[in-house]
N, C-alpha and C positions, 0 to 999 in steps of 0.2 A: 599317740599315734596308733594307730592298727595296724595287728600283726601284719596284713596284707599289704598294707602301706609302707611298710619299714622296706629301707635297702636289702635285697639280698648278699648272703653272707657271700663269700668266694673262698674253693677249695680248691689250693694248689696242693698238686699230688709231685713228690720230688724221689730223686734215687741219690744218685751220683755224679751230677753233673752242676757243679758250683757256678761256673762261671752262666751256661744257661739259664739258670735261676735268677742268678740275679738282672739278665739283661729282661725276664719273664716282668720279674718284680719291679723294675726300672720303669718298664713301660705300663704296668697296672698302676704309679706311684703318681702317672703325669697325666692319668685319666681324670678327667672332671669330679666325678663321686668318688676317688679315692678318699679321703679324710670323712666319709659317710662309712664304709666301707668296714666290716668285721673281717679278715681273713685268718685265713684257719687251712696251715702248712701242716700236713703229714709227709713225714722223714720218716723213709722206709729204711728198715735196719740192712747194715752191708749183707749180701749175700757172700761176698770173697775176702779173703782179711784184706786183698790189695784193694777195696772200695772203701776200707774205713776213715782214711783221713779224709776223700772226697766226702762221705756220708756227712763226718762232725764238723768240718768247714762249712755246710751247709745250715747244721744246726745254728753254730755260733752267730753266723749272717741274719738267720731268724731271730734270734734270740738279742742281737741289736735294732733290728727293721722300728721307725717310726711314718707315721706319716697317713697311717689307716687309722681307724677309729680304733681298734684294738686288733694284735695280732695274738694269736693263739697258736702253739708248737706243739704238734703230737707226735713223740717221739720213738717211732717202734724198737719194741726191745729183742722181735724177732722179726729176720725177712718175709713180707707177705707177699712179694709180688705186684707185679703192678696191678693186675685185677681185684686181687684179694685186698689190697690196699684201698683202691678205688672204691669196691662195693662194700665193704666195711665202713670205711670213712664217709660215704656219701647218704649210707641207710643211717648213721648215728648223726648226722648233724640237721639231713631233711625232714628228719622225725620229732627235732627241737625246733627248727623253724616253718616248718611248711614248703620251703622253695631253697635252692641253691644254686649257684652259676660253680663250675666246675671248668678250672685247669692244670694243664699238665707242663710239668717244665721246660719246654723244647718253643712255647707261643709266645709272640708280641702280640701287646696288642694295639689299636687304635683308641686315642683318647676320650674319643664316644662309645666304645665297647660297653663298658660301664650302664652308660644312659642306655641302649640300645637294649641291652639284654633286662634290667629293672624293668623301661618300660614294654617289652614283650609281655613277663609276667605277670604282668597288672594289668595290661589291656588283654590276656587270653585265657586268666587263671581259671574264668567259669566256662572256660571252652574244653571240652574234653578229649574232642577230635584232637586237637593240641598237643601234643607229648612233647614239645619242648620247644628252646632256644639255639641257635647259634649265633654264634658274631662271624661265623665262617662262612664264603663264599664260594661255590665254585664256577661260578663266571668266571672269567679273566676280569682285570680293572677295564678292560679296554670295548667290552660287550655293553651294546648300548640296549639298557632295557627301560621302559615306559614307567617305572614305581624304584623307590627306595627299598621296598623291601618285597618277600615271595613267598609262599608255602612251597616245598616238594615233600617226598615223603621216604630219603634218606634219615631214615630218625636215627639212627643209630653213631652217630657222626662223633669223635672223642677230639676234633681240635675247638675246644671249646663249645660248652653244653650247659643249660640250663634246665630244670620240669620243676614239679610240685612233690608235694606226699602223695597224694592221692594218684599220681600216674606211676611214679615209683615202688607204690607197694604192688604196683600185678609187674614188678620185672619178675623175670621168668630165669633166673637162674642156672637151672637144669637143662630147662629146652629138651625136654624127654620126647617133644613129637618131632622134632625136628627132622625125622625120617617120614613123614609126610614129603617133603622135600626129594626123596630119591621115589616115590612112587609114584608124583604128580608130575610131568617135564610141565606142562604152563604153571603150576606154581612156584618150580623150581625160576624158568623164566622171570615172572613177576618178581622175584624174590632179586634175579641179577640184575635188576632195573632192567627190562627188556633185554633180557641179555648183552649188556653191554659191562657189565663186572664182573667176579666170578665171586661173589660172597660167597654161594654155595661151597665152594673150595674153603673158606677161610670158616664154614660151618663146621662143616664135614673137618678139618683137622684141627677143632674146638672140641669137640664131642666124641675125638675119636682117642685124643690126648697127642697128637702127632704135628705138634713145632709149633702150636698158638695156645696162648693163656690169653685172650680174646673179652672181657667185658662187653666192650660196645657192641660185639656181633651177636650177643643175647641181646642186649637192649634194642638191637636193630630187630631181633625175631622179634621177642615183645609185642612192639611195637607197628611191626608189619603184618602181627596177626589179628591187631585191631585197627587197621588200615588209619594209623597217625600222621601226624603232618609236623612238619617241624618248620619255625620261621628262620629265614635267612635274610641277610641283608644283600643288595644285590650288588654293590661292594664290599668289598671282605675288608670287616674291621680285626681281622685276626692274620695273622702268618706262620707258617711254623719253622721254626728256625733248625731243626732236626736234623735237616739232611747232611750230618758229617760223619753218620755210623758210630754216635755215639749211644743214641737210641737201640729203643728193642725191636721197632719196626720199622722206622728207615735206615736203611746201609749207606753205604758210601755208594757200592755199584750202584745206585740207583738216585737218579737226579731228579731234581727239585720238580713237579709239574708244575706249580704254579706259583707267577711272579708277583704278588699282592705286594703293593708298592703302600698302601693303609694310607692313601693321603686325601682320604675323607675329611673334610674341612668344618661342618656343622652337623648336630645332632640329625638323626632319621627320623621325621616327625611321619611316615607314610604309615602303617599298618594296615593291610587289606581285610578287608569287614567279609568278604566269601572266604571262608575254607577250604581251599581245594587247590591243586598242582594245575596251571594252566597249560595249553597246548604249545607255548612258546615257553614256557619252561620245561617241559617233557624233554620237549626238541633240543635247547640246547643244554638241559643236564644229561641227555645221551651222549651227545656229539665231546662234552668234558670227560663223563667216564669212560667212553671208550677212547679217545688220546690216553686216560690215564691208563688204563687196562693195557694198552697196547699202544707204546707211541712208537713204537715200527712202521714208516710210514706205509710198508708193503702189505702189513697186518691191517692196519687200519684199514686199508683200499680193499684188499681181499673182503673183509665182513662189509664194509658199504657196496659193494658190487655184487658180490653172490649172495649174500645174506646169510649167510652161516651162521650156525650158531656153534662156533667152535671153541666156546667155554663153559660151564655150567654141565656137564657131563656129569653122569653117575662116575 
């Protein structure tokens, strides 16, 4: 078989949260290509002594896991971080294979996730405009759209993610121009999806070291500086189970936006042959981000009525 050909491996990135993991792993276990499937857990070392028993509970559950073609334990001996972890783990295993699908332990997922993101890889590997995979949605289940699957050009997305080598070797780590951003407002703009997010905000206190250790939002500049497309399924074979403030980026104050119910029933055989975000995806990936940005319904009515742009500020 060729290398191209072969299943991509899957990289679950874990901390301290046991029981998450295994319901992660539960639902990766009942996927179609599981038993095809190499996965490859990094176990980030405790940051506090009160995370060790969650840390090696974690271990031990890897360390009995069957059911994948081979599982692989990387066992950090110091805390990286979830970014440091991520961009570590993910440049040393894309560089033995060529492609990887990449999660975090907080996702389910749907039983065709699997299929869905292998064959993205293989239907788009020689497309370069491409910079990746998700099995994530963010339509609602209940948005009736004409295809099984979409480009937009949120590339930077971390609920699950797939690319290549060759799009991974220009991440952009540093993001040393990323102050282009405070000297351009319509770049700044483009950059917030028409202003309807405030990445900029989650840039700006990446780079500035104030309260984000942030991965995806370099892989988002990246990738937003070579105007990427990432494919989506236009129901979410993914969900992220996070929101109970056990995580590092969702809290408790802050509720679930979206209810992905994953009961996508057969594989996605659709793949669109144009490259590009269409006018009815623009539309309604605005109208999602900015609920998510702002689900104050007064907020929301305020920016569709005046047209403000009152986020994305220097």
């Amino acid at each position: 078989m060729k290398k191209s050909e072969r299943t991509a491996p899957v990289i679950l990135f874990t901390y301290n949260r046991p029981e998450h993991t295994k319901r992660t792993v539960a639902a990766l276990l009942a996927n179609e290509l599981a038993d095809e499937t190499e996965l490859f857990i990094y176990s980030d070392a405790a940051k506090k002594p009160q995370d060790e028993e969650k840390v090696q509970e974690i271990r031990s559950f890897a360390a009995g896991l069957h059911g994948f073609a081979r599982v692989t334990l990387t066992a950090r001996e110091e805390n990286y971080g979830l970014a440091g972890n991520i961009i570590e783990g993910v440049t040393e295993l894309i560089n033995r294979w060529g492609k990887v699908i990449v999660l975090e332990d907080d996702l389910v997922t749907n039983r065709y996730f699997l299929r869905f993101m292998n064959d993205g890889l293989r239907r788009y590997e020689k497309e370069p405009g491409v910079t990746g995979i998700t099995g994530f949605s963010h339509f609602q289940d209940d948005f009736s759209y004409p295809h099984e699957s979409y480009f937009h050009t949120l590339t930077g997305t971390s609920w699950s993610w797939a690319t290549w080598a060759d799009r991974w070797a220009c991440f952009d780590a540093e993001c040393s121009d990323w102050t282009e951003l405070i000297a351009d407002p319509k770049l700044r703009k483009a950059f917030n999806y028409d202003n309807t997010y405030d990445f900029y905000k989650i840039m700006k206190m990446q780079q500035t070291g104030t309260g984000t250790d942030s991965w995806a939002i370099r892989w988002y500049w990246t990738n937003f500086k070579k105007n990427g497309y990432i494919l989506s399924p236009a129901k979410s074979l993914v969900s992220n189970e996070g929101w109970d403030g056990s995580g590092i980026h969702c809290g408790k104050a802050v509720k679930p936006v979206f209810g992905h119910r994953l009961e996508t029933d057969h594989p996605v055989t659709f793949f669109p042959s144009e490259i590009c975000e269409t006018r009815e995806v623009h539309r309604e990936m605005r109208r999602r981000l900015l609920r998510e940005s702002e689900p104050s319904m007064l907020k929301h009515l305020y920016h569709i009525i005046l047209r403000r742009n009152y986020i994305g500020h220097v």
